[in-house]
C-alpha positions as CSV (number, residue, x, y, z in Angstrom):
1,X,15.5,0.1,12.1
2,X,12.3,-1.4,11.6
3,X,9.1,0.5,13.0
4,X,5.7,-0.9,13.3
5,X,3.0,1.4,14.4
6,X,-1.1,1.1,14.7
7,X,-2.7,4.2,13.0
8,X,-6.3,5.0,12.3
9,X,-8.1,6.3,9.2
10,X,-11.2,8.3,9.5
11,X,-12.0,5.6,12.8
12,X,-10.8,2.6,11.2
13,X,-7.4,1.0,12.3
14,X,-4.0,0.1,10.0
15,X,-1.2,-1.6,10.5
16,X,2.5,1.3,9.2
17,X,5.6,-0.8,8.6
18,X,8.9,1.6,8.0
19,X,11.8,-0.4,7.5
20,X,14.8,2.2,7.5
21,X,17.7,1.1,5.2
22,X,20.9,2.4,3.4
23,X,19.9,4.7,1.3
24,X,16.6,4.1,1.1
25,X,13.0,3.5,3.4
26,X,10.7,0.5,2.9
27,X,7.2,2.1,3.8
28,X,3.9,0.0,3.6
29,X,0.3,0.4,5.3
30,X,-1.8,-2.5,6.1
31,X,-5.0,-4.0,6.8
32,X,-6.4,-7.3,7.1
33,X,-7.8,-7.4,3.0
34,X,-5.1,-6.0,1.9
35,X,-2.2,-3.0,1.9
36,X,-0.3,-0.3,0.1
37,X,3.3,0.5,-0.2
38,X,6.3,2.2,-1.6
39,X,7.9,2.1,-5.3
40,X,9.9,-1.3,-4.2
41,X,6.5,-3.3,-4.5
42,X,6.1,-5.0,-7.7
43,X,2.7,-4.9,-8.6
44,X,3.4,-6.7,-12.2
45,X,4.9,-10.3,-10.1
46,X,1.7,-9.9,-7.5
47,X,-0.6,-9.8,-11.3
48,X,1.1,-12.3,-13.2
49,X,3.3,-15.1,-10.7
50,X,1.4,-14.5,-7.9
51,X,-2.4,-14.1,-9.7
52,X,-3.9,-16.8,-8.1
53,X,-3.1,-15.8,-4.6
54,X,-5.4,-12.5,-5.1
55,X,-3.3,-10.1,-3.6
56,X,-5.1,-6.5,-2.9
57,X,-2.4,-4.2,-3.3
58,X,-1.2,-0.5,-4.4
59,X,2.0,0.4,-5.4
60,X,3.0,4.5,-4.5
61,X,6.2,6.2,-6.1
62,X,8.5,9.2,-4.5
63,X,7.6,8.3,-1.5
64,X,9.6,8.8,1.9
65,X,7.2,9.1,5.0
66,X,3.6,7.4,5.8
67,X,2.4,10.5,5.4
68,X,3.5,10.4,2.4
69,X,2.3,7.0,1.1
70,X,-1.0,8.0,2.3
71,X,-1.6,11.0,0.5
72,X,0.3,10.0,-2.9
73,X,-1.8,8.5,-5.8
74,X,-1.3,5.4,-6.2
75,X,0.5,4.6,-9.7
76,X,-0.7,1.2,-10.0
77,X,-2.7,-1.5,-8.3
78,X,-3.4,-5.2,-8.6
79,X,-5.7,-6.7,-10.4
80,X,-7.5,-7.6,-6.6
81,X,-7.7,-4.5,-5.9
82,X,-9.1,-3.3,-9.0
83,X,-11.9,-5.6,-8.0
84,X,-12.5,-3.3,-4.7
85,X,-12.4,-0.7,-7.2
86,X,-9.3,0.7,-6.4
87,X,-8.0,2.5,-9.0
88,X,-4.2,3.9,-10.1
89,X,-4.9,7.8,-9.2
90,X,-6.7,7.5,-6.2
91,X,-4.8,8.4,-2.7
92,X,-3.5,6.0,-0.9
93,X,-5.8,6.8,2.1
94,X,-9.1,6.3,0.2
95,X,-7.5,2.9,-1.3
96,X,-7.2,1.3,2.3
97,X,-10.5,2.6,3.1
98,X,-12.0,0.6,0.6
99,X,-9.7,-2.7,2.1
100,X,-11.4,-2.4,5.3
């Protein structure tokens, strides 16, 4: 089951994508810069393959809600979103505030 649903951080709107598989969730939180997402996304392909394409990104491990992407540190971040100064540590909350 795939849900998509708007959601709004201190008055500023985001895109939550839970994709509901065996045996494990897909969770991700979007804006129009950039997003944040569970342990499958593979920050080292969006820094080295994909570096020219700029890709503002966090990565969030243990992970099984939005909640839960939101407030768990992020564990690492592309080299875009480093830029923003998004850093591995920070929640995943504040990250998307500064993709706004």
């Amino acid at each position: 089951m795939v849900e998509v649903t708007p959601i709004i951080i201190d008055g500023y709107p985001f895109i939550a994508v839970s994709v509901k598989l065996p045996k494990t969730n897909l969770l991700a939180v979007a804006s129009d810069k950039g997003y944040i997402m569970c342990g499958a996304l593979d920050v080292a392909l969006l820094n080295e393959k994909l570096r020219d394409r700029g890709i503002i990104a966090g990565r969030a491990v243990g992970v099984r809600t939005i909640e839960q992407l939101l407030e768990a540190p992020l564990e690492s971040v592309t080299i875009a979103a480093e830029q923003l100064g998004i850093k591995p540590g920070m929640k995943g909350k504040d990250a998307l505030l500064k993709m706004r």
